[in-house]
C-alpha positions in Angstrom: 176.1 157.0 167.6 173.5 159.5 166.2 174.4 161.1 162.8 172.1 164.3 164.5 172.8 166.9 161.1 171.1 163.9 159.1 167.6 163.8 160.7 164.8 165.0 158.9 162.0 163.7 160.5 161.2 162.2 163.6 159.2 158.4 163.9 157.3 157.9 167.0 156.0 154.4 168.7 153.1 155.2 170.7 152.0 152.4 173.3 154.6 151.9 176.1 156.9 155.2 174.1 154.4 158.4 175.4 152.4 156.2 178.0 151.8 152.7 179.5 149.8 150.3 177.7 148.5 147.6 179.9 147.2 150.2 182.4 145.3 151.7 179.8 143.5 148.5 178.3 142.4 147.4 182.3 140.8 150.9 182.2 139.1 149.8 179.0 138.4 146.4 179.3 136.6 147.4 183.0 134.6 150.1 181.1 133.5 147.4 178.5 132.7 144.6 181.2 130.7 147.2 182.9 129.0 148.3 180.0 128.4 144.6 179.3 126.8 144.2 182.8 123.9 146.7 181.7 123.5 145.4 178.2 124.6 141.8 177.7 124.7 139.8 181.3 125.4 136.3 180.2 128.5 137.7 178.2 129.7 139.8 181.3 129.2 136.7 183.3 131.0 134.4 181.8 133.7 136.6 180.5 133.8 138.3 184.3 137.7 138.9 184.6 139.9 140.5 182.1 141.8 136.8 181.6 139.2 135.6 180.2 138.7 137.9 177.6 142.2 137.9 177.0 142.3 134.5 176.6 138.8 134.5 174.0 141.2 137.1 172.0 144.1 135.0 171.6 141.6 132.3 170.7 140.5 134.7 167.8 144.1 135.7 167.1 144.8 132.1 166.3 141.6 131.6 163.9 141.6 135.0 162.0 145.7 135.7 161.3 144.3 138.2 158.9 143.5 140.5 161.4 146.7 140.6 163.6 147.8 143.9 161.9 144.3 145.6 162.9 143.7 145.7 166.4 140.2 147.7 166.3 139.0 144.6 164.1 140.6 141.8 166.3 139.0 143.4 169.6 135.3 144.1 168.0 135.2 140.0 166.8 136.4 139.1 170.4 133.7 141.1 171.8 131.0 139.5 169.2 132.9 135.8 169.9 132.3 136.5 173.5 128.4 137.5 173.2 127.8 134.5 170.4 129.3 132.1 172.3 127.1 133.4 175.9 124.3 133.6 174.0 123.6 137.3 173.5 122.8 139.3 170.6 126.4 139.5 168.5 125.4 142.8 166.9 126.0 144.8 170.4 129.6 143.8 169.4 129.4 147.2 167.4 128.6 149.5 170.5 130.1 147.6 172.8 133.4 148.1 170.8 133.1 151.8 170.8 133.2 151.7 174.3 136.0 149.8 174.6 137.6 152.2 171.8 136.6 155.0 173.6 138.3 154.2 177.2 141.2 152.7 175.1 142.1 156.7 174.0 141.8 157.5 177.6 145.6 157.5 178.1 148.0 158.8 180.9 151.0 159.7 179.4 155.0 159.5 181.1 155.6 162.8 182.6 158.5 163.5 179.9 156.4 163.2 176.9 154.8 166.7 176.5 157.6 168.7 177.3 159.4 166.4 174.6 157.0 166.9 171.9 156.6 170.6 172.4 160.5 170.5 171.5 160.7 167.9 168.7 157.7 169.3 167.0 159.7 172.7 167.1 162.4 171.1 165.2 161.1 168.4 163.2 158.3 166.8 161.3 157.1 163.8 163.9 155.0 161.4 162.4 153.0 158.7 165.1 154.1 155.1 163.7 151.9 151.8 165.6 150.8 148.6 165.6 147.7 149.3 167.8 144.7 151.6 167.9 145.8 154.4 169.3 144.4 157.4 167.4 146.5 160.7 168.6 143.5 163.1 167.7 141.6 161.2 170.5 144.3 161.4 172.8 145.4 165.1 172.5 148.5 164.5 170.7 147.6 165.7 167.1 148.7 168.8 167.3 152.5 167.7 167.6 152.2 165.4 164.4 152.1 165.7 160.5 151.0 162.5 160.1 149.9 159.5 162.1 150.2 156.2 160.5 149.2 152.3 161.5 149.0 149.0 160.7 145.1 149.0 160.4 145.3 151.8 157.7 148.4 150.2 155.8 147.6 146.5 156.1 150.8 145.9 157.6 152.5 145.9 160.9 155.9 146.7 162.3 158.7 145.1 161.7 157.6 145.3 158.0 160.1 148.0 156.5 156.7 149.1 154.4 155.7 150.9 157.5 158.8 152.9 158.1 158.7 153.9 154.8 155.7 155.0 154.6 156.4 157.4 157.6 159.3 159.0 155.9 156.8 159.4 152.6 154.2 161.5 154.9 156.6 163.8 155.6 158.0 164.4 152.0 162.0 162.6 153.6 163.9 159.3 152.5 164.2 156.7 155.3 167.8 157.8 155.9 166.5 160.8 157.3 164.1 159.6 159.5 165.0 159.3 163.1 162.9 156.5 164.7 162.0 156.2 168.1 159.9 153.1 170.1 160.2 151.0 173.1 160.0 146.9 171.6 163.2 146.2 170.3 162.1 143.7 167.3 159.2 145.8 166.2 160.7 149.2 166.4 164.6 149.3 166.4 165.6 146.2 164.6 162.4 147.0 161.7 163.4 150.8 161.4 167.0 149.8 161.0 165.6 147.1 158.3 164.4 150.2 156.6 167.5 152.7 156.3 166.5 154.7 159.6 168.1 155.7 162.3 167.2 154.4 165.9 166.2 155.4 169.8 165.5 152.5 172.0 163.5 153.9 174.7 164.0 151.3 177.3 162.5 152.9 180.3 163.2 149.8 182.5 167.1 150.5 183.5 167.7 146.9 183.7 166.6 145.6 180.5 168.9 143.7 178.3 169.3 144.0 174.6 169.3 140.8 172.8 170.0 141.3 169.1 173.3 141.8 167.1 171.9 144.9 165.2 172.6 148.0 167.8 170.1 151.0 168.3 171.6 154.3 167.5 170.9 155.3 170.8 169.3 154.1 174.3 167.5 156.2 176.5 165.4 155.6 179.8 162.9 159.0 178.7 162.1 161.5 175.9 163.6 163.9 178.1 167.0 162.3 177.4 166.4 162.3 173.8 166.3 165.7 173.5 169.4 166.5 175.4 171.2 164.4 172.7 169.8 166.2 170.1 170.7 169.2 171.2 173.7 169.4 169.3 174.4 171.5 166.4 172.4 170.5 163.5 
């Protein structure tokens, strides 16, 4: 059960929390491949379908582990694997990034996400905790968030309890105090609750299962139901 009259501050996941991932990197990875099309042929031939790419990046995730906490970096050597190995210039890697980067920030959010920021933001500090590139200037969201925090610009990733403390510093709160919210069970709940923090599992598929010992504070399928339960006294 939530402790409500402890929370400080509010922790948010952002990929697959306020919108759908996978939707959004087709959208980008078809705005690189065309962009690729115009400026680097043999790569866009031979890397024609988004399986392959995906494939070339888990090839890279395998030979540079040091960049698995910084998703810009992992994608831009992927993209300069890809032209090396077709035989294009690899310094288009650079702008062909940034237009991958670009479409990436290009997201659609879940229909319960603004109306849920506009009233956690009323109430709390929220601070944008992820793994991933996301940058919530780019996507509109900045305005609801003191602070916006990833692995990229920490050199560590969730689960790592670093992280989650480091949210809770932004916003001047121990981890105790910080209410964290995200959608993966492992990275999110299980890390947070590594840390000190209270937890939201937002499991927006009603069937999923949860699989570890450790418990989430609470479950919900939206944002919207997050609210209501915090919308006792505080």
């Amino acid at each position: 059960m939530l402790q409500v009259e402890k929370i400080k501050a509010i922790s948010l996941d952002l990929d697959d929390t306020l919108w759908p991932i996978w939707p959004t990197i087709e959208r980008a990875e078809l705005a690189l491949h065309s962009w690729l099309s115009r400026h680097a042929a043999a790569t866009a031939a031979m890397f024609s379908s988004s399986a392959a790419l995906r494939a070339l990046r888990l090839d890279m995730e395998r030979a540079r582990p040091d960049l698995l906490h910084d998703m810009s970096a992992l994608r831009r050597e992927s993209i300069r694997l890809a032209l090396t190995r077709a035989g294009d210039a690899p310094h288009l890697a650079e702008p062909a990034f940034e237009v991958f980067f670009t479409a990436r920030q290009d997201v659609e959010l879940y229909e319960d996400v603004l109306p849920a920021l506009q009233q956690l933001a009323r109430r709390y500090p929220l601070v944008a905790v992820s793994n991933g590139n996301a940058d919530v200037q780019r996507v509109g969201l900045g305005g609801y968030f003191k602070a916006a925090l990833s692995a990229h610009s920490l050199g560590v990733a969730k689960p790592d309890p670093r992280i989650f403390e480091a949210a809770a510093d932004a916003v001047g709160v121990q981890a105790h105090e910080v209410l964290h919210v995200g959608d993966d069970a492992a990275l999110d709940v299980l890390g947070a609750l590594d840390a000190g923090m209270q937890t939201v599992w937002v499991s927006r598929a009603p069937d999923a299962a949860w699989a570890h010992g450790q418990q989430p504070h609470l479950r919900v399928a939206n944002l919207a139901e997050l609210c209501a339960a915090l919308r006792s006294p505080r």
